[in-house]
C-alpha positions in Angstrom: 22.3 -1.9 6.9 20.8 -5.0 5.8 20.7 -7.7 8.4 19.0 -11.0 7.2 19.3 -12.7 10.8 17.4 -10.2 12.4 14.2 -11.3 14.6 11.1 -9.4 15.4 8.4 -9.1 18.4 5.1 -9.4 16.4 1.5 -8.0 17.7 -1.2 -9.0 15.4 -4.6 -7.2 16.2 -8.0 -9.3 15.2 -7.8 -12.6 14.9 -10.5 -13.1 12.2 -10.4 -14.8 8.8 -7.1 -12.8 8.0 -5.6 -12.3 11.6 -5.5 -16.4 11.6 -3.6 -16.8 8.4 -1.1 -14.1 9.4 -1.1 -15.6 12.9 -0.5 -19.5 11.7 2.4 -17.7 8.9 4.2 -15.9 12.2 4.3 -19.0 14.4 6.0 -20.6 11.5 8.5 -18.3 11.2 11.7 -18.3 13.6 12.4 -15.0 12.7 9.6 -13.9 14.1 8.2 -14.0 17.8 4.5 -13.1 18.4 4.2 -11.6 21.4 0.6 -10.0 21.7 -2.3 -10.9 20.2 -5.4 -8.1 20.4 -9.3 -9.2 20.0 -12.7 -8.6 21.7 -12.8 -12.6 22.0 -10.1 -13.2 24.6 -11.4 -16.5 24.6 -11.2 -17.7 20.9 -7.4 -16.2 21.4 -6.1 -18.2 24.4 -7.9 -21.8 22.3 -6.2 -20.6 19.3 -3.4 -20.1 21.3 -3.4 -23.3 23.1 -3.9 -25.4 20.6 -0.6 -23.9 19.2 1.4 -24.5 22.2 1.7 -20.6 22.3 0.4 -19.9 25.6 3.6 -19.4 27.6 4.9 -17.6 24.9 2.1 -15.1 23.7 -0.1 -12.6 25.9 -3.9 -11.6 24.8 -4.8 -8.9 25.8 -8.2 -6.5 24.9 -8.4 -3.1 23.1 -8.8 -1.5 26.1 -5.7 -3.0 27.4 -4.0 -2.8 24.1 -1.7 0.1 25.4 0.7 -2.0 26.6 1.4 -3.3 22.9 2.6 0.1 22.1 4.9 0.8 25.0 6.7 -2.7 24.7 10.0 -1.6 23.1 10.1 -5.5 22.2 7.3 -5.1 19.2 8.8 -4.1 15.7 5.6 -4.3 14.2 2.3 -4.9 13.9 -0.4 -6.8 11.8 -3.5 -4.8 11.5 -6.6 -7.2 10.1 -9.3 -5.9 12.3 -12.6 -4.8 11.2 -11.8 -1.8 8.4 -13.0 0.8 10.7 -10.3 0.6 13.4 -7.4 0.3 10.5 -6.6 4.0 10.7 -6.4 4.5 15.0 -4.4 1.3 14.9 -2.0 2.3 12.5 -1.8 5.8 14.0 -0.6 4.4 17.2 1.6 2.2 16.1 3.6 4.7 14.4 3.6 7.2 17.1 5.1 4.0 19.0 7.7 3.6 16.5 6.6 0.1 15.3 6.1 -0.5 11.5 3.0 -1.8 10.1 1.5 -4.7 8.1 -2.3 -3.5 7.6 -4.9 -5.3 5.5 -6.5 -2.9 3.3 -7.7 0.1 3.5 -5.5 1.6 5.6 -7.9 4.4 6.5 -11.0 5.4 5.5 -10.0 7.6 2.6 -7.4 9.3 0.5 -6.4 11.9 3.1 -6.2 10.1 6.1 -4.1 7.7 4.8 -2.1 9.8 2.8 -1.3 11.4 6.5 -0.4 7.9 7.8 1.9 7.1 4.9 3.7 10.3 5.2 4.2 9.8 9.1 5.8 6.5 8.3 8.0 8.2 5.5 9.1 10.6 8.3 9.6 8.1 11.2 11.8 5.8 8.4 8.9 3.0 9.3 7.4 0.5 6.7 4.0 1.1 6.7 2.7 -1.6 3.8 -0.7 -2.1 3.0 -1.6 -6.0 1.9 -2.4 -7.0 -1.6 -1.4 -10.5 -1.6 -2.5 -11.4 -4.9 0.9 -9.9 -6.0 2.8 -12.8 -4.4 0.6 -15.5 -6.2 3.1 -17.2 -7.9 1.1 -17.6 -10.8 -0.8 -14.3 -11.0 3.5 -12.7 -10.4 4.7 -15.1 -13.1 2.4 -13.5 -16.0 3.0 -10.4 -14.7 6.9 -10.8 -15.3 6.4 -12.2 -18.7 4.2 -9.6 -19.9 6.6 -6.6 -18.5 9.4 -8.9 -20.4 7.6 -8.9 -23.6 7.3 -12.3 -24.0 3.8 -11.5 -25.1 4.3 -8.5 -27.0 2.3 -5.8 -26.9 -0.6 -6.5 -24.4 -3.8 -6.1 -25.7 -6.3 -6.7 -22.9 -6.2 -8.1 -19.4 -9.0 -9.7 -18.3 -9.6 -10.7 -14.2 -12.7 -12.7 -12.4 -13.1 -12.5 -8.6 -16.3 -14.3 -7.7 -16.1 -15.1 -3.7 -17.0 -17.7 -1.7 -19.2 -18.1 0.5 -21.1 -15.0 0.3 -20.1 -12.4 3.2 -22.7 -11.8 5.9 -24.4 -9.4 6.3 -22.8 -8.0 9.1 -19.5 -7.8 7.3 -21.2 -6.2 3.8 -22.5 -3.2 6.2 -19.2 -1.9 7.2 -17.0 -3.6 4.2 -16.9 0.4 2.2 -18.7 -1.3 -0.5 -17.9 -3.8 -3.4 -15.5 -1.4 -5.1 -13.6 -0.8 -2.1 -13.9 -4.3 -0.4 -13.5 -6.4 -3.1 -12.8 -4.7 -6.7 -9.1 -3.1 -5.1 -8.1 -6.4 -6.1 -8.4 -6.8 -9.2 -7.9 -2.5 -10.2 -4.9 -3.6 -8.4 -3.8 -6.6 -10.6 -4.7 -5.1 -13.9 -2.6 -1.8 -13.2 0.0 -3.8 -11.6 0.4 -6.0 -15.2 -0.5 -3.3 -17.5 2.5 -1.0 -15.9 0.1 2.1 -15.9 -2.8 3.9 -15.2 -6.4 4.1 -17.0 -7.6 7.2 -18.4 -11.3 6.1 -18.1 -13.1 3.9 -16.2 -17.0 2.6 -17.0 -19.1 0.4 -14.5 -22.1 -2.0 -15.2 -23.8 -3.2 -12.0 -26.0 -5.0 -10.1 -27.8 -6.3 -6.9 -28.7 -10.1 -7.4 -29.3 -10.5 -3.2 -32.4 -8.6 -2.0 -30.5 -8.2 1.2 -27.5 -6.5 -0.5 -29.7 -3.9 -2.7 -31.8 -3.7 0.5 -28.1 -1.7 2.1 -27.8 -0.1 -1.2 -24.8 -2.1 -2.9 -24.6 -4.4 -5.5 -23.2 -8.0 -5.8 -22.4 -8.6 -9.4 -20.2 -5.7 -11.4 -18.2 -5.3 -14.3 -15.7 -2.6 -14.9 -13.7 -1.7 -17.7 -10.4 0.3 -17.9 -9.0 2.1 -20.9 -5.5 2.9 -20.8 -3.4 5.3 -23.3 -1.6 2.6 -24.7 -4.5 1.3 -25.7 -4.6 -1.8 -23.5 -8.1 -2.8 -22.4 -8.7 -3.8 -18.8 -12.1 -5.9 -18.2 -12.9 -7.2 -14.4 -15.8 -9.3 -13.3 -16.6 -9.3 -10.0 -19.3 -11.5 -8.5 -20.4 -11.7 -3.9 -21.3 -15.3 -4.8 -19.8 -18.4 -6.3 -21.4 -21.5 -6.1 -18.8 -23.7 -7.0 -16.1 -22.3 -4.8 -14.0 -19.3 -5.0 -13.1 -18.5 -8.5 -10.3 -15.9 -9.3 -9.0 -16.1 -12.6 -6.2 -14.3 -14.8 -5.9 -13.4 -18.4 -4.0 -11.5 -20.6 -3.8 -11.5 -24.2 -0.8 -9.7 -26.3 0.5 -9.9 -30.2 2.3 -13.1 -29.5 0.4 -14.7 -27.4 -2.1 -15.6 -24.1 -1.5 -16.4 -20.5 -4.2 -17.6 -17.9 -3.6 -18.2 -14.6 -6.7 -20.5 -13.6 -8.4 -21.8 -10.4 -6.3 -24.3 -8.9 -8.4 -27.1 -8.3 -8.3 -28.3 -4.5 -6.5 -32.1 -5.0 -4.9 -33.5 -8.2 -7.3 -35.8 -8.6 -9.1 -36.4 -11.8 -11.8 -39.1 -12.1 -12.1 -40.9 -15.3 -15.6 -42.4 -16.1 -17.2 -43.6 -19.4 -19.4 -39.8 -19.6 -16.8 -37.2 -17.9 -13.6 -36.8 -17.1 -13.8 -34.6 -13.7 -11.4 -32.7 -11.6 -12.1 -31.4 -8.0 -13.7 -27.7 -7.2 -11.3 -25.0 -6.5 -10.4 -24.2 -2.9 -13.5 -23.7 -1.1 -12.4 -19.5 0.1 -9.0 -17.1 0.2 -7.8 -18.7 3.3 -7.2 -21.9 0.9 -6.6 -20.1 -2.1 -3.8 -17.7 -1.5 -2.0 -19.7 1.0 1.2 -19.7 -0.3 0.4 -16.3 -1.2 -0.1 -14.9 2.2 2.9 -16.7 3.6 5.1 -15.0 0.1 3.8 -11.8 1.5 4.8 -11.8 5.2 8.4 -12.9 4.3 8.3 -9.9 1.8 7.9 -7.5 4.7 10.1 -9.2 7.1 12.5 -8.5 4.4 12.0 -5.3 3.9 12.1 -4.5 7.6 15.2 -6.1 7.7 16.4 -3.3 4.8 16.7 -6.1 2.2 14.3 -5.1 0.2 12.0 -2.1 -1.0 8.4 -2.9 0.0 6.6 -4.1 -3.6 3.1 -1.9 -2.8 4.1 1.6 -3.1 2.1 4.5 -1.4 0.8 5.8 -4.8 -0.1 2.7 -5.7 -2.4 2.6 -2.4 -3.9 5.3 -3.5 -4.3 4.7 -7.4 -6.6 2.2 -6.5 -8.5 3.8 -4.0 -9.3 6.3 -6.6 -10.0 4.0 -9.2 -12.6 2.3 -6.9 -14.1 5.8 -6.3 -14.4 6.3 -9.7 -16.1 3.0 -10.1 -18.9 4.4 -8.0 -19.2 7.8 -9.3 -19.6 5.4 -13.0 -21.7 3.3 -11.6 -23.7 6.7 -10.0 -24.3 8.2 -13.4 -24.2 5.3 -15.4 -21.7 6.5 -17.8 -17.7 6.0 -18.7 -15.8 8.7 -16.5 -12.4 10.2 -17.3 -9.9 9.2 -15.0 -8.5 11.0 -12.9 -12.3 11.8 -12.0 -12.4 15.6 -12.2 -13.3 17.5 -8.9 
């Protein structure tokens, strides 16, 4: 039964770029009560922790030590935003503990794997939900309620651009999976998501602009394009680098009419001169971009754990675009369109 009252004992584990948004959203939120956090900086944990006026209230603890997470019958759930190899351990665990599961993509390191995880969750009656915030951009959720509507008739193409900011280390790029993986889920994600279906082809034109990035054998600049039956056209552009801030960028065009969701800019001012008219740069990276989105996301999950609601990612839709991404590479390996599903 649905209780909307209900509070929750919250372990996040790594507080990087993502475990700090998640951890600033669940110290906001008095439904929630964060009892653990897990990272191999102890140190960077109790400042964070400190400066929050958390440290009475929330234990650190190391991976090694991380046991104790599991067997605390007080935890409901945990975030998962560690680096992309632990994902699948972590989840693993946590289910066998009985605690559901908010995990940043991917929740393991392929198709198998987490297809096992998602069906221990199924059997368990645990939400395991695998993040694609984008969805709760209330912009980027906005088109895609008018276009299932109809309000632009029959869609024609979707169009995204994801070009990040600043570019990734180094150190991250070597265990990220890969561009199509890392960073192109997104946006497979979005376009499917709008379009309401699934490509029957996908085709892949890439390249490595950093001599660091072709020197690990991935590329930094990529475009994709989706067919789909119904003869919708999906094109994505994908970029490591922006200079002028982190772009991401909506379109979709139908019979009677457009809509664009564009880059916020980062203020609202504009300055007038006698040459220009300018507006400020977008938000600077993700953390800034999708923060309304990220917080939208949590209270998603929160709800669904409560039995309020059904979680919006679905397990096949985990998986749809973890195949899609495969099939990116295997386009971008023979440098040809391939049918989709890719045949074995």
């Amino acid at each position: 039964m649905a209780d909307s009252r209900k509070t929750f004992g919250v372990a996040v584990f790594g507080l990087g770029r993502a475990g700090t948004i998640h951890f600033k959203n669940i110290v906001q939120r008095p439904r929630l009560h964060l009892k653990y956090v897990v990272d191999v900086f102890p140190d960077r944990c109790a400042k964070l922790l400190e400066d929050n006026f958390m440290t009475d209230k929330t234990q650190v603890c190391s991976y090694d030590d991380s046991q104790k997470v599991f067997d605390d019958e007080t935890v409901s759930f945990v975030v998962v935003t560690t680096p992309t190899d632990q994902h699948e351990e972590i989840v693993h665990r946590a289910l066998d503990a009985g605690k559901a599961v908010f995990c940043e993509k991917p929740i393991a390191k392929n198709h198998d794997a987490a297809d096992k995880l998602f069906e221990k969750a199924e059997s368990l009656n645990l939400p395991l939900y695998c993040a694609f915030q984008r969805r709760f951009d209330p912009s980027m959720a906005r088109i895609r309620q008018e276009a299932q509507k109809g309000d632009l008739g029959e869609i024609h193409m979707i169009t995204t651009y994801s070009r990040d900011s600043p570019l990734p280390s180094m150190d991250y790029l070597k265990i990220s999976g890969g561009i199509f993986h890392d960073c192109a889920v997104h946006d497979l994600d979005m376009v499917c998501w709008i379009a309401n279906e699934k490509p029957n082809s996908v085709f892949v034109s890439a390249a490595a602009r950093h001599p660091e990035i072709k020197a690990i054998g991935d590329v930094d600049t990529v475009a994709i394009t989706l067919s789909f039956s119904s003869g919708i056209i999906g094109t994505i552009h994908i970029s490591r680098h922006s200079t002028y801030h982190y772009d991401q960028r909506v379109e979709v065009h139908g019979s009677l009419g457009m809509r664009q969701c564009i880059n916020p800019p980062a203020d609202s001012v504009l300055s007038f001169g006698n040459k220009a008219t300018e507006m400020s740069l977008p938000p600077f990276s993700f953390p800034q971009r999708y923060i309304v989105a990220y917080a939208a996301e949590l209270d998603h999950f929160i709800q669904a754990l409560s039995g309020e609601v059904p979680l919006l990612v679905k397990r096949e839709e985990v998986h749809l675009v973890s195949a899609l991404a495969t099939a990116c590479e295997k386009s971008l390996e023979l440098n040809q369109r391939v049918p989709f599903p890719v045949p074995q």
